[in-house]
N, C-alpha and C positions, 0 to 999 in steps of 0.2 A: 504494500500500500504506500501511494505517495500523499502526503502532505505539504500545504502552504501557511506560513501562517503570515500578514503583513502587516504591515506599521509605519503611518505618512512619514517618520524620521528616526533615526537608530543616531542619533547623536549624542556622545556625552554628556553635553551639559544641558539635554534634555528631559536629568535623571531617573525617577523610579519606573516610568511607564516602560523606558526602553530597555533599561536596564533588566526589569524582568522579565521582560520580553525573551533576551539574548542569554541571559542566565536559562528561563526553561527551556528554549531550543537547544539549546548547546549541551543542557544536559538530556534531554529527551533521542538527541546522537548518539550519548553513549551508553543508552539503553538500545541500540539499533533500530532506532524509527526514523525511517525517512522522511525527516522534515528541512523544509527549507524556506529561505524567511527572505520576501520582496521587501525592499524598501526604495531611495532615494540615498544618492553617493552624498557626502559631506566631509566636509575637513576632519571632525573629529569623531569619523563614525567607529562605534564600540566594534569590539573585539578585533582578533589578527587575521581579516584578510581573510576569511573562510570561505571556500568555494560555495557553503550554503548559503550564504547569504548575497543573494541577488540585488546588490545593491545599484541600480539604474542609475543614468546621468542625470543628474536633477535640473529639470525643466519645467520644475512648478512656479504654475502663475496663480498668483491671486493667495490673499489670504488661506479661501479651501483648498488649496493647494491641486489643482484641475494638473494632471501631467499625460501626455499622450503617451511617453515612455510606459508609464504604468498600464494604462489602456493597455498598449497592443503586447505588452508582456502578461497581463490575463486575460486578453483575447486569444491569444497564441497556447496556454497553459492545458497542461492533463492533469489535473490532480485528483485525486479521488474524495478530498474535503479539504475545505477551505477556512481560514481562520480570521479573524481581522479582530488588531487590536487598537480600542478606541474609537473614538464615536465623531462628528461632526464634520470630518476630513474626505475628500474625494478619494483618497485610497480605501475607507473603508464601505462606502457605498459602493462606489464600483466592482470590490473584492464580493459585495452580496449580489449584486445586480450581475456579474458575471455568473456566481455559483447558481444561483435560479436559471442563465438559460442555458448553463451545460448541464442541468438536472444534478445537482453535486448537492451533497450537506454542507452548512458552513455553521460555524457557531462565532458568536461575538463575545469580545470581552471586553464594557463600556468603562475598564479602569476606573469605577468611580465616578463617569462624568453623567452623570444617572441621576444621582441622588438631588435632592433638593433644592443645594445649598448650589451646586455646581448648574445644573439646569436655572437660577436666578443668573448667573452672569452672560451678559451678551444674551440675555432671555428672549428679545425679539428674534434675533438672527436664530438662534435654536426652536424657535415655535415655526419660522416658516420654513427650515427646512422639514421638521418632521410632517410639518401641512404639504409640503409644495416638493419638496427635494428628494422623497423617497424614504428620509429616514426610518419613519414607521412601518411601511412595508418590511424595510429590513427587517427591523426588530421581531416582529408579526411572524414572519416567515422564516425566523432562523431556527435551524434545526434544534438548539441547544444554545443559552445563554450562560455565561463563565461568570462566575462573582467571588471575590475572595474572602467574602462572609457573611452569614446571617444576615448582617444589617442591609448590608447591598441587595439581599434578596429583596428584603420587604419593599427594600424602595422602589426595585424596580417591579414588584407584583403592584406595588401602589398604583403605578401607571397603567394595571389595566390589561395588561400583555399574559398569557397561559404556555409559553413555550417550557419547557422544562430545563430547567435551572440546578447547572452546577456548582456548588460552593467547594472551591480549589483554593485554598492561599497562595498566596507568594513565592517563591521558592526562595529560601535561604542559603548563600554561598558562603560556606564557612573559608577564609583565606589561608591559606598552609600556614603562614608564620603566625597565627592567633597563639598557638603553644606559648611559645616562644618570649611573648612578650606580655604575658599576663603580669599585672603590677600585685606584689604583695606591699601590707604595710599598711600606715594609714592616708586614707586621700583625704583630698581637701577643697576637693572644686566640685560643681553643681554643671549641668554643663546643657546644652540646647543643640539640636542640630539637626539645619536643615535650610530650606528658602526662609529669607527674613521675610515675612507675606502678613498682612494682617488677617489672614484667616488661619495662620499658623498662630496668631495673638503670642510674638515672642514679646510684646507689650506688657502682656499679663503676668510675666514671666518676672519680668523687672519690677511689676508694683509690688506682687506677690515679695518678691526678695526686698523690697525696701521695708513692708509693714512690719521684719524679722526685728531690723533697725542690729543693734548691739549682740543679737544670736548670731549672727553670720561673721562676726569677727574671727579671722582666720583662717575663712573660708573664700573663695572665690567662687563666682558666676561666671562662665566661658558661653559666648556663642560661637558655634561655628556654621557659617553659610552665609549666602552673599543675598541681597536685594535688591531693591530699585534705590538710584541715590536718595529722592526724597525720602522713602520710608528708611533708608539707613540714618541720614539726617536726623527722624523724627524721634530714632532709637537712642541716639547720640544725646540730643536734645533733653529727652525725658529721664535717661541717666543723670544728667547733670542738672536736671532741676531738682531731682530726687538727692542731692548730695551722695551721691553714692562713688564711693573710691574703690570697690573690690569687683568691679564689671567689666569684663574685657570682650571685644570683638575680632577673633581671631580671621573673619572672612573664609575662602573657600578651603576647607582643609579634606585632602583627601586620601586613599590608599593607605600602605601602615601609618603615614602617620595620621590619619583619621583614627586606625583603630586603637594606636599608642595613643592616642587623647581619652576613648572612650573607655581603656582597661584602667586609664588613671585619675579616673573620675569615681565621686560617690555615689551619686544618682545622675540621671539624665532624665530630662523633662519635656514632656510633648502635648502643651498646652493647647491645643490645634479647638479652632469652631469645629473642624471634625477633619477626618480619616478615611477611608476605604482601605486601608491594609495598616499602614503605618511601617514602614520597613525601619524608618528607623529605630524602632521598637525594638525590632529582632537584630540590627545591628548592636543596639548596645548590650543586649542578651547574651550574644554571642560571644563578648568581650566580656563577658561576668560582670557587668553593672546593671544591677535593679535601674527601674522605671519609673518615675512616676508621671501617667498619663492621665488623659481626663478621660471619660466614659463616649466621648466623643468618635472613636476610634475603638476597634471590635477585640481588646484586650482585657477579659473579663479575669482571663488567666493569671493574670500580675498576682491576683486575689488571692485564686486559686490553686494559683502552686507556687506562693511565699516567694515571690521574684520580683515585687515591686508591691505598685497600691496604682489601683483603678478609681478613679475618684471625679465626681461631680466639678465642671469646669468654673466653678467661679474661685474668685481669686481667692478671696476668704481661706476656700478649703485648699486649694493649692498652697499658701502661704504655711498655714496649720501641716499639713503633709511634710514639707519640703524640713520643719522644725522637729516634727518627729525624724527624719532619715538624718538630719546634724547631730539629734540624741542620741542616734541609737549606737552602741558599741559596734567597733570595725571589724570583729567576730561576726556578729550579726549581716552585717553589707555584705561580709565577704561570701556569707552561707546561703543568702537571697542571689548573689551573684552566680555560685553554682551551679541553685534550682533554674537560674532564666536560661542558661547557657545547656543543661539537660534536656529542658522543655525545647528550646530547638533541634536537638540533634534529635531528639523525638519523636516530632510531628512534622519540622517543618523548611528540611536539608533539600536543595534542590534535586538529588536524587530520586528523596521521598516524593515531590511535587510531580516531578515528571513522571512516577509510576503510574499514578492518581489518571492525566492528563492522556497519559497509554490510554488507560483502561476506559476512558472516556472515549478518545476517536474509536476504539476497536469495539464501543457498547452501540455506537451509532451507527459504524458500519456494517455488523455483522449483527448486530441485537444481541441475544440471549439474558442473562440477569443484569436486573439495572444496578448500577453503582450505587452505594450506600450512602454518597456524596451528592448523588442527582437527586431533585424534586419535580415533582408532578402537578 
């Protein structure tokens, strides 16, 4: 069996969509399934150059990104099911709009951009595509919809749609030298990381750490990720209105030493308005530092398997949390760091993700029992 899966850009600094993207194909090869992933060429496109990935000369016009490159490379294609990752973009209408007329399966993964919070922005332009541009036919007619949690499902049942619906996580890349460089001892930094965005509210992050006042002595507050200059400005700004001396803006940090930042941190904090996966959730798991995230994002586990605290998003409780993990003895962080780092190799090792993702193309193609993961 051949597989496709595509995605309008495979660019670095495009991070989680693509990024997962190339993590589950890549390990989905060395489980032996013939997948191969369309995209658009770019200066910094992810991974080395892999024959599978059909990366096209990029000839995208227009914000929706219309490319005839893409056209006549899934006019021209065999595959026996079709994938498309992300929502709103002419490579992934096209990717359905081909699979309907060579009678193929395809299944969509709308990343998230599904939900509520995400369907408000640019909210004109995404009501007349799904009216005028196809998109709902998509959705309507996809053999199977990909969600990477509970939450994503309801949202997208919200809308009204009956296709049967896979809940697949993320796949998690554990990096070879994570061993290697786990910090013992005690830390001493609080740490954020990710796009500076106001819907990641790293805002809340900073009043939360101001209300501590004299607790956080001795402590630092690390952000690492970059923004727009005004909202970095406005981050700059509310530091220093806050009198606060112990906040630092490390901008883009990435590779080891991203994960030598997050082994040497106490907690890390993902105050986010909301989530669809949260990877950097499982990044900082992965590096044996507890969480503390809001309920916003589908990590109910923090709770549940003593690796963090899952907690209601106002600042208040953020603040109150953040004061509990400064008290708690560095016995304790270290043993919570453990459990998050277990709880991945787990449930949720790119390995594991791709077997899941197997098991899914080969239930559509061939039927027999439905995966324990699909719903109806």
């Amino acid at each position: 069996m051949k597989y496709l899966q595509t995605i309008a850009g495979l660019r670095a600094k495009s991070g989680g969509t693509s990024t997962c993207t190339y993590d589950l194909i890549k390990a989905m090869r060395g489980l032996s399934c013939n997948v191969d992933l369309m995209t658009l060429q770019a200066d910094d496109l992810l991974g080395n150059n892999e024959w599978w990935i059909k990366a096209l000369p990029n000839d995208s016009i227009s914000s929706y990104g219309y490319s005839r490159n893409m056209n006549r490379f899934l006019q021209k294609s065999d595959y026996d099911l079709y994938h498309t990752n992300g929502m709103w973009m002419y490579c992934n209408h096209e990717t359905c709009l081909v699979a309907r007329k060579k009678d193929k399966p395809y299944v969509i993964t709308p990343h998230g951009m599904l939900y509520t919070q995400a369907l408000a922005r640019s909210a004109w332009k995404k009501k007349l595509l799904l009216a005028m541009g196809g998109v709902a036919k998509d959705l309507k007619s996809a053999t199977c919809i990909h969600v990477t949690c509970s939450t994503e499902m309801k949202f997208y049942k919200a809308l009204g749609y009956h296709n049967p619906i896979a809940v697949i996580p993320n796949p998690v890349t554990i990096p070879h030298y994570i061993p290697n460089i786990i910090t013992h001892g005690e830390r001493k930094s609080i740490g954020y990381l990710g796009r500076l965005h106001p819907y990641k509210r790293p805002d809340a992050l900073i009043k939360a750490w101001a209300r501590l006042k004299e607790e956080t002595v001795g402590f630092e507050l690390l952000f690492m990720g970059k923004g727009t200059d005004e909202y970095e400005q406005y981050l700059h700004k509310l530091v220093d209105d806050l009198h606060l001396k112990n906040v630092s803006f490390l901008g883009m940090v990435t590779g080891e030493d991203k994960s030598k930042r997050l082994t040497s941190m106490r907690v890390l904090c993902v105050p986010s308005k909301t989530e669809n996966f949260g990877m950097t959730v499982a990044e900082a798991l992965i590096a044996q530092t507890p969480v503390i995230c809001t309920k916003t994002a589908p990590w109910e586990e923090l709770n549940t398997r003593h690796c963090g605290w899952w907690v209601d998003n106002d600042i208040d409780t953020l603040a109150q949390t953040i004061r509990e993990a400064l008290l708690l003895p560095q016995s304790e962080i270290d043993k919570m760091g453990e459990n998050g780092k277990l709880l991945i190799e787990t449930n949720y090792t790119d390995t594991q993700i791709a077997l899941k993702m197997k098991q899914l193309y080969e239930w559509i193609l061939t039927g027999g029992e439905k995966p324990e993961f699909v719903y109806e």
